[in-house]
Structures are given as C-alpha cells and as structure tokens.
C-alpha positions in Angstrom: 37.6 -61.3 -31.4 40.7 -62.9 -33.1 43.4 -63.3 -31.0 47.1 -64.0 -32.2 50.1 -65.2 -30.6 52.5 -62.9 -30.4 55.8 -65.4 -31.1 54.1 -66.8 -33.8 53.6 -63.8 -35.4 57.4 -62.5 -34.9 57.9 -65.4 -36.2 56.1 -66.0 -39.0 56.8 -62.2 -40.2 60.9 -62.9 -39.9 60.2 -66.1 -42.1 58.0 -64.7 -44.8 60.4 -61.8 -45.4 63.4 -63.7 -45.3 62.4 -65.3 -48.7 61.8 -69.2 -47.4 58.6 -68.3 -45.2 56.6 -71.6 -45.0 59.1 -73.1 -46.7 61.4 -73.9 -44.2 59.2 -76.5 -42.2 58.6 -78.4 -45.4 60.3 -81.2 -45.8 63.3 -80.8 -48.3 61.9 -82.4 -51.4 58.6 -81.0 -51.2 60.2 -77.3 -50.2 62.3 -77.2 -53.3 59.6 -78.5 -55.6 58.0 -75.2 -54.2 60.5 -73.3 -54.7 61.3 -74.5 -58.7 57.3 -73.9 -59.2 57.4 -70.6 -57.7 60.2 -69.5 -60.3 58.6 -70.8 -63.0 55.4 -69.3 -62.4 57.4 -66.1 -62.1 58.5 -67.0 -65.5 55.8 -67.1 -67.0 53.9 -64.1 -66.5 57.5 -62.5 -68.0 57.1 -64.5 -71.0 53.2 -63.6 -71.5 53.9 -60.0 -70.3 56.4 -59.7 -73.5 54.3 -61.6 -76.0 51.0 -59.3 -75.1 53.7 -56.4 -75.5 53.8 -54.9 -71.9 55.6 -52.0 -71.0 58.7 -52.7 -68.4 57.0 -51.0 -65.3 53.5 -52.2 -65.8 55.1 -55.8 -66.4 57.1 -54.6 -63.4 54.3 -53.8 -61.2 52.8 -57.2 -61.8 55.5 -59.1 -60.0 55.6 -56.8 -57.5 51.5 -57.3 -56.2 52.4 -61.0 -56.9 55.2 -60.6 -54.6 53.6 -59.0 -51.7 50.6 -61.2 -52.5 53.3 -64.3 -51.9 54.7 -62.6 -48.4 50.8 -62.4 -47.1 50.3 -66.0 -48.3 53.1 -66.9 -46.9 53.2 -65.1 -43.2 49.5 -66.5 -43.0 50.5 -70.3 -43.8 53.3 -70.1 -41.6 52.1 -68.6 -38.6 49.6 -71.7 -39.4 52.1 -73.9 -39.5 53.7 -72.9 -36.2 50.3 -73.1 -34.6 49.8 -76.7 -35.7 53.3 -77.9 -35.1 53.1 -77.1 -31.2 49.7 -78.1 -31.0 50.8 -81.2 -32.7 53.5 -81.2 -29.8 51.3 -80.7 -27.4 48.7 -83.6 -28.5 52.1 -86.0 -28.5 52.5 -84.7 -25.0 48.9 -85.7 -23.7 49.0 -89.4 -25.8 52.5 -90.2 -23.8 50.6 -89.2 -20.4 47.4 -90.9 -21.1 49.2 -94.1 -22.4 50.4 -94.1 -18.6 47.2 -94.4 -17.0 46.6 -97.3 -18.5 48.0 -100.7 -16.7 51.5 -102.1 -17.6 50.8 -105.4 -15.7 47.5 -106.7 -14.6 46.1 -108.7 -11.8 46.6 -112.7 -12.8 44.9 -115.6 -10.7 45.0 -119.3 -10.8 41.5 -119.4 -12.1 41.7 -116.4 -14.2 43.9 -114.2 -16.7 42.9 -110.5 -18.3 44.2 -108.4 -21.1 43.1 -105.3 -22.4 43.5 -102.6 -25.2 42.4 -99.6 -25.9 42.7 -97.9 -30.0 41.9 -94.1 -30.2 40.5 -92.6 -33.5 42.8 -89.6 -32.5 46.4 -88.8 -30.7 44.0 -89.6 -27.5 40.9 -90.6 -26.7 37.9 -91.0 -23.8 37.9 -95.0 -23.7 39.4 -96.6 -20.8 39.8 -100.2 -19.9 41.3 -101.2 -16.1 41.6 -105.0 -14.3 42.9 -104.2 -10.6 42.2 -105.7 -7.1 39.4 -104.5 -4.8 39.9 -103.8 -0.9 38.8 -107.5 -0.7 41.6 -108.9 -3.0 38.7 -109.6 -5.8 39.6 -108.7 -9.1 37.5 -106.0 -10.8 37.5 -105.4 -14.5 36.1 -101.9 -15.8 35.5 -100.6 -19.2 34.5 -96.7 -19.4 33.3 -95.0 -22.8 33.7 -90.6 -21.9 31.4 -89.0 -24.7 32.8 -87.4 -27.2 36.5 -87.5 -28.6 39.8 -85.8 -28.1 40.9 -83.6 -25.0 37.8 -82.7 -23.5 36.6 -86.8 -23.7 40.5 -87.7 -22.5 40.4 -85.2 -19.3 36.9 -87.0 -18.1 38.6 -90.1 -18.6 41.7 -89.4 -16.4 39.5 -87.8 -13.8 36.9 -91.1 -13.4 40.3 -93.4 -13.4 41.6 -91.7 -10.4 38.1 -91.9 -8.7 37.6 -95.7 -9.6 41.3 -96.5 -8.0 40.2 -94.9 -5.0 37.1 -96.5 -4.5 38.6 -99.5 -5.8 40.4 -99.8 -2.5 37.9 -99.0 -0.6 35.4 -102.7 0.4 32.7 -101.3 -1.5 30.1 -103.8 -4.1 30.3 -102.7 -7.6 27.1 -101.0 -7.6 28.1 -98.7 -4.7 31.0 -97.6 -6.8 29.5 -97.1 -9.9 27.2 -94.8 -7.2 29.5 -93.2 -6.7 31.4 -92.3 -9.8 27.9 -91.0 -10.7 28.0 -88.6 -8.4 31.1 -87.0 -8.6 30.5 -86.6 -12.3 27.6 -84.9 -12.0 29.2 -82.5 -9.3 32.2 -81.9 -10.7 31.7 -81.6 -14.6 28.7 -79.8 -17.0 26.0 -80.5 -19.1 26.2 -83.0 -21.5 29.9 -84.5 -19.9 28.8 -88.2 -19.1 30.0 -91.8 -19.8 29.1 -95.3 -20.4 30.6 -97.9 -18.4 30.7 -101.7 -16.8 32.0 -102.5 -14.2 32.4 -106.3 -13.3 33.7 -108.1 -10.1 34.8 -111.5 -10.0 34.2 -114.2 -7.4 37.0 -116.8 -7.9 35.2 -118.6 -4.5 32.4 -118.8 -5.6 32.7 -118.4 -9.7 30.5 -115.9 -10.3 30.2 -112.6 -11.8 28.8 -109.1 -10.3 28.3 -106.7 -13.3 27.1 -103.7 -13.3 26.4 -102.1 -16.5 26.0 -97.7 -16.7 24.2 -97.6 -19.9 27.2 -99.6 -21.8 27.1 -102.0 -24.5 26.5 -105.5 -23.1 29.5 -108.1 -21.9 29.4 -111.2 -23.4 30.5 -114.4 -21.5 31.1 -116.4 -23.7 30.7 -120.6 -23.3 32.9 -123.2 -25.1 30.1 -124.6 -26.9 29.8 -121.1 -28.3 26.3 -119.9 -26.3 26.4 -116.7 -24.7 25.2 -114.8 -22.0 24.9 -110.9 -22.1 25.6 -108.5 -19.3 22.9 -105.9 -20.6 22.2 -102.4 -18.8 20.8 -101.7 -15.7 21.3 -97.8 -15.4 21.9 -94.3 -17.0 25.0 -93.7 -18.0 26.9 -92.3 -15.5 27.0 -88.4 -14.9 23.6 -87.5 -16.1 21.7 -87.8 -13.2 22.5 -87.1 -9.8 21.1 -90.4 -7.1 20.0 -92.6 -10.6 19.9 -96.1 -9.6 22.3 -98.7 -10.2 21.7 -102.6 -10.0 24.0 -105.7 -9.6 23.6 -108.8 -11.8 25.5 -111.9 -10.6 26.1 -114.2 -13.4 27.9 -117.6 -12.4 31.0 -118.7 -14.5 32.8 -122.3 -15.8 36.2 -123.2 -16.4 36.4 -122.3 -20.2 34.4 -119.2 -20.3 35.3 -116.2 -21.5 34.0 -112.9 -20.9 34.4 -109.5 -23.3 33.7 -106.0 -22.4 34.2 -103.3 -25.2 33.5 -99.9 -26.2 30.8 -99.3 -29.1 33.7 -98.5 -31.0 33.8 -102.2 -31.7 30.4 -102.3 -33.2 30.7 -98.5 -34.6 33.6 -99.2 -36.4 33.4 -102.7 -38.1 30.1 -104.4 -40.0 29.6 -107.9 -40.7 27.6 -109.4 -43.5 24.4 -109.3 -41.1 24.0 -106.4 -39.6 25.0 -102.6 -40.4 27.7 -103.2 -37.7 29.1 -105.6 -36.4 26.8 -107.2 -34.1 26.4 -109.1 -30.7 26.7 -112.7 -32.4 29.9 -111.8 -34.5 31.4 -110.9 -31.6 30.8 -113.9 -29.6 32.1 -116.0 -32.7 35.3 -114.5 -33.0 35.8 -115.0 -29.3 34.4 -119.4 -29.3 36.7 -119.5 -32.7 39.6 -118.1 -31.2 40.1 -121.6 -29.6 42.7 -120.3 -27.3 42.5 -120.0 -23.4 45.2 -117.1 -24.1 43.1 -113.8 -23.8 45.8 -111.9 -25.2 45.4 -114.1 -28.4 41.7 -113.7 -28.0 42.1 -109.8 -28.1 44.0 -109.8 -31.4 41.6 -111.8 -33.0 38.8 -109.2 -32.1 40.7 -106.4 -33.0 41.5 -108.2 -36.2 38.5 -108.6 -36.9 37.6 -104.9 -36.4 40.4 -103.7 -38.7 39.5 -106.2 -41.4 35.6 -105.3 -41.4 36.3 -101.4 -40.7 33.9 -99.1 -42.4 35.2 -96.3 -44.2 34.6 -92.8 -42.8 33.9 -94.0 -39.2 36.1 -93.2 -36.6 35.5 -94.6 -32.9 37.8 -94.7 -30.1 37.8 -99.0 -29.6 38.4 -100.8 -26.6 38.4 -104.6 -25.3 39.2 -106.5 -22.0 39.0 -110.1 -22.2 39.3 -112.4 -19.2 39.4 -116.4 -19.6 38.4 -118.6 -16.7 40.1 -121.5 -15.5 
C-alpha cells in the first residue's frame, strides 16, 4: 500500500497552488526558462483555438483541464522533489559519518609505511580499508569488500569495523579474528549479507607476512625486480557459513617490497589491453613502475590508472592499501 508523508504532501499542495509548485527548488535560470515555456505553450493553443475558429468557453475550457492537468503534474513532481532533496540530505549525512570511520593517521614504523583509500560508486559505500596495531604492537592491515552497494552494504561495513578494532586489541593471530568476524556475521545479520576480506599481519622481527584471505581478491607483494607473489584465498567469505575454516599463510618480506590489497573494484572497474579487466599483472606493473618507496605516490598511480582505463557503465566501490618495506 502507498504510503505518503504527510509534510510533503502539505507541502507540495501549498506549492502547486501557489502558482511556482516545482518551480521553486529549480535553480533560477532553469525555473524561468520554465516558466517562459509554460506561457508560451499557453499561447499557443490561444492562437490555434482562434485559427480553427473555437468558441470562447470551449477555447476556455481547454486551458482550464490544461491547468488542473499542470497543478497535478506539478504537486506530484514536487512532493518528488522534497522526497529526494532530504533523502539527498540524508545520504550527505551518512557519507560525512562513514568518511569518519576511516583512519586520519596510520600506524608508521621504521621498516614500514601504509596508506590507503577507499572511492565509492555512490554517496557511500561497503569497502573498507584499516592499518592499526594489534594487542602485540604488530601492525595489521585489513581490506573488507560488504556485498552489495549503498546503505545496506555501508551499515555491514561499520558494524565489522567496530568488531575488527575490538579484536584488534585483543592478542589474537589473524586467522582467529577473521574466526571470529565470521561468526558474528552470521549471528547477527541475514541471508545473503556477507563480505570478502584480507587480513594481513606484519612481522617487522622477523620480516614476514601472515595473511589471511576470506574469499578476497589476491594481495600482491610486489619485488623490485618486478616478480610477484600472490596472497590468494584460503576461505569463504566471511558471514556465509557459521565455523568455516580459515588458514594463515606467512609470506617473508625484503627491504623494497611492496605489498597491495584492493577491492575487485580495481579489476571491475578498469580493463587493460590483455584482459577484460584489468588484471593481476597490470596491477603489479603499475606498482614496480611507480619507482617510489612513497606508498602514498604508489596509491595515486593505481588509482590513476583505474580512472584512465575505466570502463563505461561500471560502477564499483574501489579500494587500495599499500605498504612499502624498508
């Protein structure tokens, strides 16, 4: 059953009737060019209604079904219009709040330095990238990928962030966490709510990587000679099945390498000349070209080089953390 908002229909009713209806939250140039067309379209049906020889009141009675015609038209696209502009409101609300769970300042160690960025395809999105300190002091770099887009993918998003930070401080090995982020999804949320992730803790000690991957596209640490090393899946994505099974890799790491996590968006939204998409070893060339230990200057190159390869029509939230060793 339709249900309308009571304001916006006071609202809309007082505006149509007062003669600018819709009008009013036009912008000024467009409103008047409106305006001029409406009175000219007015003119003419007087001009044909003489030349075809109407009488006065059927002529008349013409304008007035166009008019009342208009004021439907118009309390329609204006209660529209109010709809949209607080929803609009509302969605410039959420993207100021989500822009604030992501990090300000990250974790930055003698033998390594992080950056990150997430770009929605709308106001907000389900990506989320995070570089923090675990209970042990080691840093732990995450990259999450909530299915679907929009509000429903943005609220999953904010709910696993709080989880990870509190497991996060807790002296628990990545797979244990990723364990347990599995679980509380599945508890807490429905059918078909589940996300990709990887989750990656680094061993300055010992230089070496734990990754755990929750059905998300491989990391890539990448070697100055321009080989690479993939840190592929080793579990479901995370909310799908309650107890599924999540594995460690531990990947050792040089002074020079640099490792990328990222959303699909990367892939999704982008194509090289190889691949429908842009693929794995495009990826890992941008990164060796970048020829910077910056990964800041690292990250604009890849999201350069999503912008200038973007395929028309496809829309993809995109994320990437980088982190250069030392």
């Amino acid at each position: 059953m339709l249900s309308l908002n009571r304001t916006y229909v006071k609202a809309a009713a007082k505006a149509s009737l007062t003669g600018l209806g819709a009008t009013q939250w036009l912008r000024p140039r467009v409103r008047w060019a409106f305006l001029f067309g409406w009175a000219v379209w007015g003119l003419l049906i007087g001009l044909f209604g003489g030349a075809i020889g109407l009488e006065p009141k059927t002529a008349l009675f013409m304008v007035a079904n166009l008019l009342v015609l208009f004021v439907l038209y118009d309390f329609v696209v204006s209660y529209l219009l109010l709809e949209r502009r607080d929803r609009e409101g509302e969605l410039a609300v959420a993207s100021r709040i989500q822009e604030g769970l992501f990090p300000t300042s990250v974790p930055r160690g003698e033998r390594y330095a992080c950056a990150g960025l997430t770009r929605p395809a709308r106001v907000i999105g389900g990506d989320y990238w995070d570089v923090t300190l675990d209970g042990s002091g080691r840093p732990l770099l995450l990259v999450i990928d909530v299915a679907g887009k929009g509000v429903p993918a943005a609220l999953l998003m904010a709910g696993l962030r709080s989880q990870f930070h509190l497991l996060a401080r807790q002296r628990l090995e990545p797979a244990q966490i990723v364990g347990e982020l599995n679980r509380v999804l599945v508890a807490d949320s429905g059918p078909g709510d589940f996300a990709t992730l990887l989750l990656v803790s680094v061993d300055t000690d010992a230089r070496s990587l734990v990754a755990v991957n929750a059905g998300h596209p491989a990391g890539l640490l990448v070697r100055p000679d321009g080989s690479y090393e993939e840190l592929t899946s080793s579990g479901l994505p995370v909310g799908m099945l309650d107890g599924a099974p999540y594995e460690a890799r531990v990947v050792p790491w040089n002074a020079g390498d640099r490792l990328v996590l990222y959303s699909d968006g990367l892939q999704d939204v982008a194509m090289d000349q190889e691949s429908d998409g842009l693929s794995t070893d495009a990826i890992a060339r941008c990164v060796h070209d970048a020829r910077s230990s910056d990964p800041s200057l690292v990250l604009e190159e890849l999201m350069s080089l999503a912008t200038d390869n973007a395929r028309d029509m496809v829309e993809d939230d995109v994320t990437v953390l980088v982190c250069a060793f030392k």
